[in-house]
N, C-alpha and C positions, 0 to 999 in steps of 0.2 A: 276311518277317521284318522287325520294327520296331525288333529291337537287333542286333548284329553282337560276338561277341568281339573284346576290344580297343580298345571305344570306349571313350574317356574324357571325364568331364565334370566342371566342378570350380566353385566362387565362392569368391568372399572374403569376408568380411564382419566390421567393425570394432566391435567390442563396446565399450559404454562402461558405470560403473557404476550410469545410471540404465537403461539399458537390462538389466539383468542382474537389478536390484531388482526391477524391474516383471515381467518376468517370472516370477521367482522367487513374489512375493506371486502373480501370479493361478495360479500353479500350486498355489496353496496350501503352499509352503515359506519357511515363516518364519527358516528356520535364518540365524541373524547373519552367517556367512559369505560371505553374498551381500549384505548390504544394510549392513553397519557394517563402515567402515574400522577405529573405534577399538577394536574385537571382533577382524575379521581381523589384525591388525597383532600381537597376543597370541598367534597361530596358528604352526604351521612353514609355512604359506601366505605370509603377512606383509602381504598384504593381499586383497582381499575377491575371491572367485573365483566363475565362473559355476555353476549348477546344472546336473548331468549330464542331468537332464528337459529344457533349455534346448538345451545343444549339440545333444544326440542329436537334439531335433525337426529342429533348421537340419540337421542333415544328411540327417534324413529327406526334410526336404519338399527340396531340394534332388531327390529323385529323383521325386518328383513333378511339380514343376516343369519338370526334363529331358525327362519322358517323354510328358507331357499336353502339350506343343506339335504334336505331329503324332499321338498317338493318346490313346489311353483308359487309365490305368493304375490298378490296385489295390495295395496294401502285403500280402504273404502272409506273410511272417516275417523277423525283424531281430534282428541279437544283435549288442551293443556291448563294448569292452573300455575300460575306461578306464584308461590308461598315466600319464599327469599334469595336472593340473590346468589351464585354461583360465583365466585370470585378465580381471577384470571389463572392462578396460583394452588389452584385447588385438586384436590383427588376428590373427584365424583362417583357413585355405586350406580348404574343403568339397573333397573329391575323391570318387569312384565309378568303378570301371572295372569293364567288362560283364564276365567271367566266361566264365561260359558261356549259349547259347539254347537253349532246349529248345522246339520246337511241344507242345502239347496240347491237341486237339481238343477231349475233354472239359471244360474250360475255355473255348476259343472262343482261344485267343492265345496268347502263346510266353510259357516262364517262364523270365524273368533272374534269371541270380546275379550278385549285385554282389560287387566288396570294395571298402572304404571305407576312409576316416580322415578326421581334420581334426587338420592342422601346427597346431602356434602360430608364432609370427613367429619363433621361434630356430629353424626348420626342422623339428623332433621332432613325431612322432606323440605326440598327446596321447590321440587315441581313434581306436581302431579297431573296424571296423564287418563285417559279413557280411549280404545281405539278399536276400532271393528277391522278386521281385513279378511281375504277372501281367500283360503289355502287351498291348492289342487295337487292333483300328478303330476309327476312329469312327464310327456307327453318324450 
């Protein structure tokens, strides 16, 4: 077994508004909300917030990252809730905790359930997360 119920894995990472822009554009999301203060500022946001395409990756690959140090991992399915906004300027907390292990032979590796979220800095679940992937050897 390559994960164990109970483990937990988590980062931080500090969002700034060119980092949120840039993203945003090569996602192909032009929405002003992410890229114009003097847009966001007109908003009940009040000023320019990250794209949900944006968080959700950092949290994905977060499991990626966790999993592929000591084996082989693929993404088999993810489902996000988004609670509140993430703003441009912000320091966010990535968390994941295993769930449950399941062996599956027919696969070749055990399949993890995650549950997830990412705080913002006032401590609140801004997104929460559910995701299964599929950890092996390394071959």
């Amino acid at each position: 077994m390559l994960a164990h119920p109970h483990d937990r894995f988590s980062s931080e990472v500090a969002l700034s508004p060119a980092m949120v822009s840039q993203y945003a554009l090569a996602a192909g999301d032009d929405n002003p909300i992410h890229h114009s203060p003097e847009f966001a500022a007109g908003t009940r946001f009040g000023r320019p917030i990250a794209s949900g395409t944006h968080t959700t990756a950092l949290l994905l690959g977060l499991t990626a990252a966790h999993f592929s140090k000591a084996s082989a991992m693929v993404g088999l399915e993810f489902w996000v809730g988004f609670r509140r906004p993430i703003y441009a300027d912000e320091r966010i907390c990535l968390e994941w905790l295993v769930v449950k292990v399941t062996a599956n032979n027919k696969l070749g590796g055990d399949v993890v359930e995650l549950r997830g979220r990412i705080r913002g800095q006032d401590g609140r679940t801004a997104l929460a997360a559910k995701g299964r992937v599929l950890v092996t050897e390394k071959l």
